[in-house]
PDB file of N, CA, C and O in Angstrom, chain B, residues numbered from 101:
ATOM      1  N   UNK B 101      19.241  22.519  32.641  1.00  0.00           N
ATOM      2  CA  UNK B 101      17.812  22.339  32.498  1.00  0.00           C
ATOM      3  C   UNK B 101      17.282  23.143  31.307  1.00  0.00           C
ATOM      4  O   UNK B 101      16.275  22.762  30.709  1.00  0.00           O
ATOM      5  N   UNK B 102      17.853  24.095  31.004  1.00  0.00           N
ATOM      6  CA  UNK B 102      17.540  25.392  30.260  1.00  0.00           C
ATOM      7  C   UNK B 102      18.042  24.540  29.043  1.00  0.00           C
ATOM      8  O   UNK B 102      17.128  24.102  28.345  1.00  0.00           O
ATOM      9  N   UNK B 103      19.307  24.222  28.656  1.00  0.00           N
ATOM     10  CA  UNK B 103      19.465  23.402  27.369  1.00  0.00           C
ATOM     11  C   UNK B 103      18.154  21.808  26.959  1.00  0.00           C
ATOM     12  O   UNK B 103      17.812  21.251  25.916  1.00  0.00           O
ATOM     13  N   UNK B 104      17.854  21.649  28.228  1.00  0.00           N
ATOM     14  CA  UNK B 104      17.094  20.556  27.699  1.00  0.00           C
ATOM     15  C   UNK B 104      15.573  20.927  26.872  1.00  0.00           C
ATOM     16  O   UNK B 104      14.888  20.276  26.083  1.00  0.00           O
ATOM     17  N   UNK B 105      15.438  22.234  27.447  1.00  0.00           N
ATOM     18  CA  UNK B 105      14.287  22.565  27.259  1.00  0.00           C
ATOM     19  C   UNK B 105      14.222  22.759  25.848  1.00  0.00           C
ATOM     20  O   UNK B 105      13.360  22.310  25.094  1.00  0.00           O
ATOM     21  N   UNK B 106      15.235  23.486  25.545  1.00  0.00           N
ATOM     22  CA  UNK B 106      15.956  24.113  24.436  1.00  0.00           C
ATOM     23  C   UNK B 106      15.740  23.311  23.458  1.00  0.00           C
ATOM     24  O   UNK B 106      15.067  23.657  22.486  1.00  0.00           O
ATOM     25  N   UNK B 107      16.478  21.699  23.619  1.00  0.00           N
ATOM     26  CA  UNK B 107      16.450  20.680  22.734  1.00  0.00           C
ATOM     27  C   UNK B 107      15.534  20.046  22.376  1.00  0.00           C
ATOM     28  O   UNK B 107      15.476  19.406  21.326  1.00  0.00           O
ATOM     29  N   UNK B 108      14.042  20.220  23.855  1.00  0.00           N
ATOM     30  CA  UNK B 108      12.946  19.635  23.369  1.00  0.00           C
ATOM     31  C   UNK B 108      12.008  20.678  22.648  1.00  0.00           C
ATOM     32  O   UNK B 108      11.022  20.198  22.089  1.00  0.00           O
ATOM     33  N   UNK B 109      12.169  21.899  22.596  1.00  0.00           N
ATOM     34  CA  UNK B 109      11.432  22.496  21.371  1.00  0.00           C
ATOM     35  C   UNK B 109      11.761  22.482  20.386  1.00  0.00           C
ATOM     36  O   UNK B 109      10.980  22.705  19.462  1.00  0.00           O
ATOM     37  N   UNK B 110      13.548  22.112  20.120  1.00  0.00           N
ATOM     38  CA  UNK B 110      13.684  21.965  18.379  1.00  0.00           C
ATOM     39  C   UNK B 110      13.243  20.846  18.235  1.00  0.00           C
ATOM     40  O   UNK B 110      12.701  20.567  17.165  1.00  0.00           O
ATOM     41  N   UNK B 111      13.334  20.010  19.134  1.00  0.00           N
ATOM     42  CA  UNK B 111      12.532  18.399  18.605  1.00  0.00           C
ATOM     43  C   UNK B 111      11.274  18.213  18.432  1.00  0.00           C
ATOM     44  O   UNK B 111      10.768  17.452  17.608  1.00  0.00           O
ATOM     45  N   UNK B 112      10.690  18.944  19.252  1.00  0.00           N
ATOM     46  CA  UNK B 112       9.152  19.559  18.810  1.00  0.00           C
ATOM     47  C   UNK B 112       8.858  20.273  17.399  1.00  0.00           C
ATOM     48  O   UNK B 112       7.920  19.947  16.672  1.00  0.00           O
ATOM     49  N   UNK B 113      10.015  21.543  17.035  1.00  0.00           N
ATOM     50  CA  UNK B 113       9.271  21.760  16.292  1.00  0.00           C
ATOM     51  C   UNK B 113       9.974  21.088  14.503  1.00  0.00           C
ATOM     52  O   UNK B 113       9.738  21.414  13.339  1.00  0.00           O
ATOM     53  N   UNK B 114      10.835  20.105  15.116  1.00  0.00           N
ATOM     54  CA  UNK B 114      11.406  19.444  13.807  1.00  0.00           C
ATOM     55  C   UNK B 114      10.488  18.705  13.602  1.00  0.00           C
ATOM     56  O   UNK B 114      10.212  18.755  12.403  1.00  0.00           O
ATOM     57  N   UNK B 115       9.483  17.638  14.446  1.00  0.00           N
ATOM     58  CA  UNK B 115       8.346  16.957  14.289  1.00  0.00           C
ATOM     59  C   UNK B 115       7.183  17.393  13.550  1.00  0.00           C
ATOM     60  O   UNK B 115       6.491  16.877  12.673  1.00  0.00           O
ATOM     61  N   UNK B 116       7.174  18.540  14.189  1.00  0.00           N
ATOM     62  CA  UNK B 116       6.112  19.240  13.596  1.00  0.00           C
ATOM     63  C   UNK B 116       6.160  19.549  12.475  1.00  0.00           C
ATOM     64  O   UNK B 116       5.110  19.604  11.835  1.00  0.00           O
ATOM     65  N   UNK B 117       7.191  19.801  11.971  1.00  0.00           N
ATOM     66  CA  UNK B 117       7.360  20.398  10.201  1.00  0.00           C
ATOM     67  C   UNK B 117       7.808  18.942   9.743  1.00  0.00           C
ATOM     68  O   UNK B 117       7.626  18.843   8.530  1.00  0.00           O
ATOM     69  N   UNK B 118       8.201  18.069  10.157  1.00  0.00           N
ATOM     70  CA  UNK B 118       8.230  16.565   9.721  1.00  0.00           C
ATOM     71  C   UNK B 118       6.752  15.851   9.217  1.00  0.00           C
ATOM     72  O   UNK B 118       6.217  15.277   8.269  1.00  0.00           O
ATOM     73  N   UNK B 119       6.577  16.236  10.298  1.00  0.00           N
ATOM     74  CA  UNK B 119       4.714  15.688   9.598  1.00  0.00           C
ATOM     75  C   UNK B 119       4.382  16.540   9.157  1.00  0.00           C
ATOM     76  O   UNK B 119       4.387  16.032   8.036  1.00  0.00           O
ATOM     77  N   UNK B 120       3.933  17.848   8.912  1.00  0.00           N
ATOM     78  CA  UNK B 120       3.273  18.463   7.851  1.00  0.00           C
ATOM     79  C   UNK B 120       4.153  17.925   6.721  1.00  0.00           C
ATOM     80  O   UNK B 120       4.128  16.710   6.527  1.00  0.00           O
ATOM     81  N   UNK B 121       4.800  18.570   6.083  1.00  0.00           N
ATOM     82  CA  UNK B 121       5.108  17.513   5.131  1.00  0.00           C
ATOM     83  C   UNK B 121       5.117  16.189   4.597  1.00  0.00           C
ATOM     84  O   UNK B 121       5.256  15.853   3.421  1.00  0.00           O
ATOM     85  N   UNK B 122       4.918  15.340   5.806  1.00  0.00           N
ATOM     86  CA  UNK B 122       4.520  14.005   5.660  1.00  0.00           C
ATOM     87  C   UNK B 122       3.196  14.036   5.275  1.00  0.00           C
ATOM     88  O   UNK B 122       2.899  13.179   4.442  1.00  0.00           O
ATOM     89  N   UNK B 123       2.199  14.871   5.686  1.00  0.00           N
ATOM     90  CA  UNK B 123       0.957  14.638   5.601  1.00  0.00           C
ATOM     91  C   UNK B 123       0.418  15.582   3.991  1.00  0.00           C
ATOM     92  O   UNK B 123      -0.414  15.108   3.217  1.00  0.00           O
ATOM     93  N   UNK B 124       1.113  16.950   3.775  1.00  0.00           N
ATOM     94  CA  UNK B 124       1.290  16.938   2.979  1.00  0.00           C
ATOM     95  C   UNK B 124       1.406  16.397   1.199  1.00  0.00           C
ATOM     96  O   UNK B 124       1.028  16.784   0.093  1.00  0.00           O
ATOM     97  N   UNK B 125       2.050  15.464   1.706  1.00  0.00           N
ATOM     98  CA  UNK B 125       2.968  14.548   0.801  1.00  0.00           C
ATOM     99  C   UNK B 125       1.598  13.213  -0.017  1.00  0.00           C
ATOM    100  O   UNK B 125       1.453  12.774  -1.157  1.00  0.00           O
ATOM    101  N   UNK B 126       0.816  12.979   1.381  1.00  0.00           N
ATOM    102  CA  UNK B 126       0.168  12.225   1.973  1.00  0.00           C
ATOM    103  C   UNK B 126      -0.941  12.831   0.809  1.00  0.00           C
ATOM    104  O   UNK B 126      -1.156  12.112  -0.167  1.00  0.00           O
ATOM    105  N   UNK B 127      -1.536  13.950   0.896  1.00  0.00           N
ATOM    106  CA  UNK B 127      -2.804  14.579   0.695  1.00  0.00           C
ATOM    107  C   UNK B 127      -2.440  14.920  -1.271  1.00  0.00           C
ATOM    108  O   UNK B 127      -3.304  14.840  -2.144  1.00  0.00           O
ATOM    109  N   UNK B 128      -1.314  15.199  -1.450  1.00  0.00           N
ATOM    110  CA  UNK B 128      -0.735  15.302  -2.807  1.00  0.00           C
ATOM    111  C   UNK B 128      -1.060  13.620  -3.393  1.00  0.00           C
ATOM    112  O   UNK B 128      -1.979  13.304  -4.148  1.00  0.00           O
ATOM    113  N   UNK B 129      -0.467  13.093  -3.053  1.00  0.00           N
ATOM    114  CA  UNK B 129      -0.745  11.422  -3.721  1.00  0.00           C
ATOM    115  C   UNK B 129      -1.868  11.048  -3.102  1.00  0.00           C
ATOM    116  O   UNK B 129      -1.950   9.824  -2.999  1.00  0.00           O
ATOM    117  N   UNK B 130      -2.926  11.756  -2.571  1.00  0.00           N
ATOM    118  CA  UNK B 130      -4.199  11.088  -2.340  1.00  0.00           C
ATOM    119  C   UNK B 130      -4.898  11.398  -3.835  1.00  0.00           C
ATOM    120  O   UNK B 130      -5.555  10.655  -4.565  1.00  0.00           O
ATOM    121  N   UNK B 131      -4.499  12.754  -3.987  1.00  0.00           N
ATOM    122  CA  UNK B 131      -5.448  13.577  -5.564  1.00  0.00           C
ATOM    123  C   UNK B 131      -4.944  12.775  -6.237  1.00  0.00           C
ATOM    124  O   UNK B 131      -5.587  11.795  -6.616  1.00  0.00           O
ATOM    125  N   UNK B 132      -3.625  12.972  -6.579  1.00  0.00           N
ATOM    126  CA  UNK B 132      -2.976  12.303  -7.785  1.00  0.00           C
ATOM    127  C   UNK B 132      -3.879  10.813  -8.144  1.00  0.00           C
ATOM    128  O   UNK B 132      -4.450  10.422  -9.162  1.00  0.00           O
ATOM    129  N   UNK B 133      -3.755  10.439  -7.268  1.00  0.00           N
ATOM    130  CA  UNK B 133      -4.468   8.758  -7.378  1.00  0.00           C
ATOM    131  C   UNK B 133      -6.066   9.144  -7.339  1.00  0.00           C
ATOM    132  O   UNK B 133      -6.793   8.335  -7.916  1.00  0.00           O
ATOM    133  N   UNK B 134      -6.588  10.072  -6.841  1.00  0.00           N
ATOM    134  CA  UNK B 134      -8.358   9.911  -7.129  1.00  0.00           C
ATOM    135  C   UNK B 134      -7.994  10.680  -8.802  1.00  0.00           C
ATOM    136  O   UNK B 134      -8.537  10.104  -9.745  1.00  0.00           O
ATOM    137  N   UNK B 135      -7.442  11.463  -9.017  1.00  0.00           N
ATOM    138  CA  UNK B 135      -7.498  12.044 -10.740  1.00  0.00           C
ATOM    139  C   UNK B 135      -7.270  10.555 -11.846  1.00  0.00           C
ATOM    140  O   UNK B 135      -7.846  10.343 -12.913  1.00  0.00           O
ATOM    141  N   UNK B 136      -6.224   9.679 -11.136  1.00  0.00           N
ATOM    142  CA  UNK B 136      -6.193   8.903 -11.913  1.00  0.00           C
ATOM    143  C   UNK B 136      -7.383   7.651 -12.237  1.00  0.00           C
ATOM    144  O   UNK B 136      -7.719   7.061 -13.264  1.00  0.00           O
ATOM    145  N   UNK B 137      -7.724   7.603 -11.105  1.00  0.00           N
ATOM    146  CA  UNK B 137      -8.737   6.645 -11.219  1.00  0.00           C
ATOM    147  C   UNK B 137      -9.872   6.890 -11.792  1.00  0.00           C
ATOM    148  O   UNK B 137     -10.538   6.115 -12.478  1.00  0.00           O
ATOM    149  N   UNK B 138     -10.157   8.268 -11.436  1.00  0.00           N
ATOM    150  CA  UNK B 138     -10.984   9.472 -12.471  1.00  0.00           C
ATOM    151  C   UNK B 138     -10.761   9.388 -13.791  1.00  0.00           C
ATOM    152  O   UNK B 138     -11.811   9.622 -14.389  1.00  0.00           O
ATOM    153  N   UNK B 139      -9.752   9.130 -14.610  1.00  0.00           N
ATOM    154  CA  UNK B 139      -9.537   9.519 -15.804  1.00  0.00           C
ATOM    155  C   UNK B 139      -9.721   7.997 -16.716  1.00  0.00           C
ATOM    156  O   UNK B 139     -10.141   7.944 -17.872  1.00  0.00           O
ATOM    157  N   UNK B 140      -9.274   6.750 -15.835  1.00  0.00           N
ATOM    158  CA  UNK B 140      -9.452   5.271 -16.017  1.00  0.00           C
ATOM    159  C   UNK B 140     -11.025   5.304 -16.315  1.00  0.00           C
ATOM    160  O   UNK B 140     -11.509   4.995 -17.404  1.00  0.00           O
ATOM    161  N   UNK B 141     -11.757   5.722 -15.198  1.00  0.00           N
ATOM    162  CA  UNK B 141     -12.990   5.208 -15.712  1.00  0.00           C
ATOM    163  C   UNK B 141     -13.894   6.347 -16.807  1.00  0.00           C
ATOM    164  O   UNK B 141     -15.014   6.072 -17.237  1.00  0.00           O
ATOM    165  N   UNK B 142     -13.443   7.134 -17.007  1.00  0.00           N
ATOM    166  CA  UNK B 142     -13.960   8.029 -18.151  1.00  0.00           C
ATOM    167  C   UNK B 142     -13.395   7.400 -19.271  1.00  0.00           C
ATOM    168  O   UNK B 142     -14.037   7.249 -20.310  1.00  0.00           O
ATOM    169  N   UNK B 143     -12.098   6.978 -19.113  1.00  0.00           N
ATOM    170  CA  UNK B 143     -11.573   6.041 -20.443  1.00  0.00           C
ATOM    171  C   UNK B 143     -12.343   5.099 -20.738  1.00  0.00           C
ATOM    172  O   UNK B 143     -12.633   4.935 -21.923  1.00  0.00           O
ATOM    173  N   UNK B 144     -12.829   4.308 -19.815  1.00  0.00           N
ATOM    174  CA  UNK B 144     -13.631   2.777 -20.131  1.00  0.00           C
ATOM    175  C   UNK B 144     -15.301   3.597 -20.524  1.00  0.00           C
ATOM    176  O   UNK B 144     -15.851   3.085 -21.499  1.00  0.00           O
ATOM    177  N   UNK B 145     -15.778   4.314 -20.115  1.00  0.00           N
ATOM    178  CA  UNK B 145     -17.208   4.895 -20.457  1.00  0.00           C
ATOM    179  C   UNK B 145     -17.025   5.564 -21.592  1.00  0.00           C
ATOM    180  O   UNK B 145     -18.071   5.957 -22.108  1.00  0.00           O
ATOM    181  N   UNK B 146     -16.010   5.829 -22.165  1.00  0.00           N
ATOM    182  CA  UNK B 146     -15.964   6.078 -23.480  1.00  0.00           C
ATOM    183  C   UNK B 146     -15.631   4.850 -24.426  1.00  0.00           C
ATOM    184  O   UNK B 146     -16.256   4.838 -25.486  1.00  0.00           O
ATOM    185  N   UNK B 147     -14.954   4.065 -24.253  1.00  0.00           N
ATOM    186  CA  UNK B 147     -14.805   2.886 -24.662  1.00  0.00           C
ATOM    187  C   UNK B 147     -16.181   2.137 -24.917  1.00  0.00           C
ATOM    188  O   UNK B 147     -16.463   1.744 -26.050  1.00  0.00           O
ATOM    189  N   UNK B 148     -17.093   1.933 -23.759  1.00  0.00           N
ATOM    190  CA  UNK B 148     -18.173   1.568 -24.013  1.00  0.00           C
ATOM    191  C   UNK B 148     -19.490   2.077 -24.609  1.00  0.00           C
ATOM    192  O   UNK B 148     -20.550   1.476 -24.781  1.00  0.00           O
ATOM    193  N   UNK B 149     -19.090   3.543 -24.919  1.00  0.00           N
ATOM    194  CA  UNK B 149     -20.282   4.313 -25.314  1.00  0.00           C
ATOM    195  C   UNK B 149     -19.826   4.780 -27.342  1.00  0.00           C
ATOM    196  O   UNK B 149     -20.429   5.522 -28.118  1.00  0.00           O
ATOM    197  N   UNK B 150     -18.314   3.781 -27.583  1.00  0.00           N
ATOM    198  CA  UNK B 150     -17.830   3.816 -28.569  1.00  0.00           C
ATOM    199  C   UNK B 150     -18.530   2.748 -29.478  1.00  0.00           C
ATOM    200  O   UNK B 150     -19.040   2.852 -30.593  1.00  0.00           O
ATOM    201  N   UNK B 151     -18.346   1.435 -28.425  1.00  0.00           N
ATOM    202  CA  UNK B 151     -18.873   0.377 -29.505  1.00  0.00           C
ATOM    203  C   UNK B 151     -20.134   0.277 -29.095  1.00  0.00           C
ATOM    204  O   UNK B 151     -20.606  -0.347 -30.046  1.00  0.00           O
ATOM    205  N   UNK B 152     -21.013   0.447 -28.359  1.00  0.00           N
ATOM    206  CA  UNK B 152     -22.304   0.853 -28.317  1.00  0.00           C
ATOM    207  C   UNK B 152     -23.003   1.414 -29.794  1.00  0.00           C
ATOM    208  O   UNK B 152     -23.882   0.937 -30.511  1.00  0.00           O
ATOM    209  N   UNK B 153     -22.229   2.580 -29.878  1.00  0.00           N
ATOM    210  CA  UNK B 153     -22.614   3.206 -31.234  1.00  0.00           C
ATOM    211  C   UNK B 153     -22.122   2.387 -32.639  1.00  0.00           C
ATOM    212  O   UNK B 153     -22.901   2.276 -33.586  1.00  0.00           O
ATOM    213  N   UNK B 154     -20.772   1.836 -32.675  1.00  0.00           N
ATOM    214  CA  UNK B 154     -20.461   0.635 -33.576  1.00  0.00           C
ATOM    215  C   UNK B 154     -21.943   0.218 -34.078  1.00  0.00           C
ATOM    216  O   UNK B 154     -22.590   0.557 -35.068  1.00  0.00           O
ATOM    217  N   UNK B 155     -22.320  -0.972 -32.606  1.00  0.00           N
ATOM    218  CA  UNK B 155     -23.003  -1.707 -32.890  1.00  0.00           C
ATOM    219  C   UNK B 155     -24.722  -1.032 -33.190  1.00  0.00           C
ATOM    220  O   UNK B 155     -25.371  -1.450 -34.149  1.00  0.00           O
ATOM    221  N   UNK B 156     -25.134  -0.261 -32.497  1.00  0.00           N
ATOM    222  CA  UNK B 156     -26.062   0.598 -33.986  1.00  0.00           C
ATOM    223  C   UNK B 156     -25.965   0.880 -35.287  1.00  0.00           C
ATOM    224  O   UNK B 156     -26.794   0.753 -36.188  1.00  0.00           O
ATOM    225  N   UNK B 157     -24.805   1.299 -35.293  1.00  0.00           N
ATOM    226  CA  UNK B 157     -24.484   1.644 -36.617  1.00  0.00           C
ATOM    227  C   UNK B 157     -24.272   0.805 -37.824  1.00  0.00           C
ATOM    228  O   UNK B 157     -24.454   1.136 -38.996  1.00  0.00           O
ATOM    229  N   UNK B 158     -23.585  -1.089 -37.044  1.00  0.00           N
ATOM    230  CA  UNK B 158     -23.892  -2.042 -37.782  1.00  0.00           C
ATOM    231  C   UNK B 158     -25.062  -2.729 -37.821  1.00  0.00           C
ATOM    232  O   UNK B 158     -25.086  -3.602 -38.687  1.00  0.00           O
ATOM    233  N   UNK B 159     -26.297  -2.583 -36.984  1.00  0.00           N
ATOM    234  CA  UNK B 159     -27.572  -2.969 -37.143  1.00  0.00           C
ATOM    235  C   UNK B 159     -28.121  -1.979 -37.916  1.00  0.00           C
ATOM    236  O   UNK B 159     -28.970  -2.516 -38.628  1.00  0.00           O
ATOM    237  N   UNK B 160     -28.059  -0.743 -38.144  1.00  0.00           N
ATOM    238  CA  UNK B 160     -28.819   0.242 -38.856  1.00  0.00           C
ATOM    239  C   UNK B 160     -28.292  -0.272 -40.392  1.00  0.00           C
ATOM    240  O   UNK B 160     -29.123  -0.282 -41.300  1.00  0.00           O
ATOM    241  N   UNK B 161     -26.735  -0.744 -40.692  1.00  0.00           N
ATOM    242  CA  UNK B 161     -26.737  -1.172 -42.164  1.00  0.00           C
ATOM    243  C   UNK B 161     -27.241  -2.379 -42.158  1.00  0.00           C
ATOM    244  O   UNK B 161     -27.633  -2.782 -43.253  1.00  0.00           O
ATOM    245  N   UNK B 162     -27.344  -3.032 -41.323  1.00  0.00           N
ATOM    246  CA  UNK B 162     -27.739  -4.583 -41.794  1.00  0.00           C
ATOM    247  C   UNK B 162     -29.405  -4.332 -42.414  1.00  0.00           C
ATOM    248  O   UNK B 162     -29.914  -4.695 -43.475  1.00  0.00           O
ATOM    249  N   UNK B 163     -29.932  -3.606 -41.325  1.00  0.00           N
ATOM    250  CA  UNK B 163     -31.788  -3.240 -41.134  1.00  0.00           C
ATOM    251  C   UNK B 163     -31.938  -2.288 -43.022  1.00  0.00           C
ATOM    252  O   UNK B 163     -32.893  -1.816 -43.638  1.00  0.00           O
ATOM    253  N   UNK B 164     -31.077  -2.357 -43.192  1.00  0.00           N
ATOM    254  CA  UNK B 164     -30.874  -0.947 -44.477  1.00  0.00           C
ATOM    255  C   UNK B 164     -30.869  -1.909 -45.473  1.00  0.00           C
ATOM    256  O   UNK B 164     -31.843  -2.095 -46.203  1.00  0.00           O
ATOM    257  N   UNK B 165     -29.606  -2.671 -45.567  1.00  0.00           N
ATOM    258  CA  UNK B 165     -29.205  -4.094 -46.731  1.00  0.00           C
ATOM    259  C   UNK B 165     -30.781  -4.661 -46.291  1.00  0.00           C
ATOM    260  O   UNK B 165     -31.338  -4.667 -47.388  1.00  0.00           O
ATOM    261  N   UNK B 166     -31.326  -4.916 -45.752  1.00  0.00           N
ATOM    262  CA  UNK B 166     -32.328  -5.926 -45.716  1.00  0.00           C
ATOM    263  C   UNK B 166     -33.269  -5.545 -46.462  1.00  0.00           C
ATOM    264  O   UNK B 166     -33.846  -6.297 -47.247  1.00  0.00           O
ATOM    265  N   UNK B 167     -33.584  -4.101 -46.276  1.00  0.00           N
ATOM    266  CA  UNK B 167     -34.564  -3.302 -46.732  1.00  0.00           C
ATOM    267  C   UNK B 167     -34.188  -3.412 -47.924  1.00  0.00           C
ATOM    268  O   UNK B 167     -34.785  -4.387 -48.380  1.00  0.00           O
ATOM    269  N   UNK B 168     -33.630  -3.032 -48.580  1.00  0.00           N
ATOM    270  CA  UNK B 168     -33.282  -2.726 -49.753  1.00  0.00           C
ATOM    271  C   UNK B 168     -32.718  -3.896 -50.629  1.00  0.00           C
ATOM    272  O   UNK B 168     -32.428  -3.674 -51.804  1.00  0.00           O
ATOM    273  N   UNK B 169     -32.580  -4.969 -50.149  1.00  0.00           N
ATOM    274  CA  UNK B 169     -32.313  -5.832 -50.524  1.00  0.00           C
ATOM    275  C   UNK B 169     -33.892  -7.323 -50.833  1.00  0.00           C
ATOM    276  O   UNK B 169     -34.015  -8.380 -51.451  1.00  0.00           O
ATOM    277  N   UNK B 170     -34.647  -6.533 -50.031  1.00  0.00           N
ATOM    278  CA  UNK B 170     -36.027  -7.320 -50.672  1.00  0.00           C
ATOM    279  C   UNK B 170     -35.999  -8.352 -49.719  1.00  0.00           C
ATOM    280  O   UNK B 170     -36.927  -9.126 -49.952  1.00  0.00           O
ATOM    281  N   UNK B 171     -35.270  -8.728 -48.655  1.00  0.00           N
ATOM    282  CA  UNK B 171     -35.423 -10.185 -47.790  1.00  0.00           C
ATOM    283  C   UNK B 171     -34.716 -10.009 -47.003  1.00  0.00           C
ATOM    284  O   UNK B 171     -34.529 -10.865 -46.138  1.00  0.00           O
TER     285      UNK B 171
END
């Protein structure tokens, strides 16, 4: 009886350090994946706040040639 007992606390506590690490593991690739998705959309808001400025910058010469160009 005494061995069984025995066997069900290492099985207890092999579980137990089985899932922490599982969960662990779990909570590591949760960040990993919110940093990445984090870094995707700072990529695209820079992307869009790139040609945003482009396209001022090609209306400010066009508005400039016009000016200066008499028509």
């Amino acid at each position: 009886m005494s061995e069984l007992l025995l066997f069900s606390m290492y099985l207890f506590g092999f579980c137990f350090v089985l899932f922490a690490l599982i969960m662990g593991g779990v909570g590591i690739y949760g960040i990993a994946e919110e940093k990445r998705i984090y870094e995707e959309k700072v990529i695209a808001h820079k992307k869009i706040v790139l040609r945003q400025q482009r396209e001022r910058e090609e209306e400010e010469i066009k508005a400039r040639d016009k000016a200066v160009g008499g028509g």
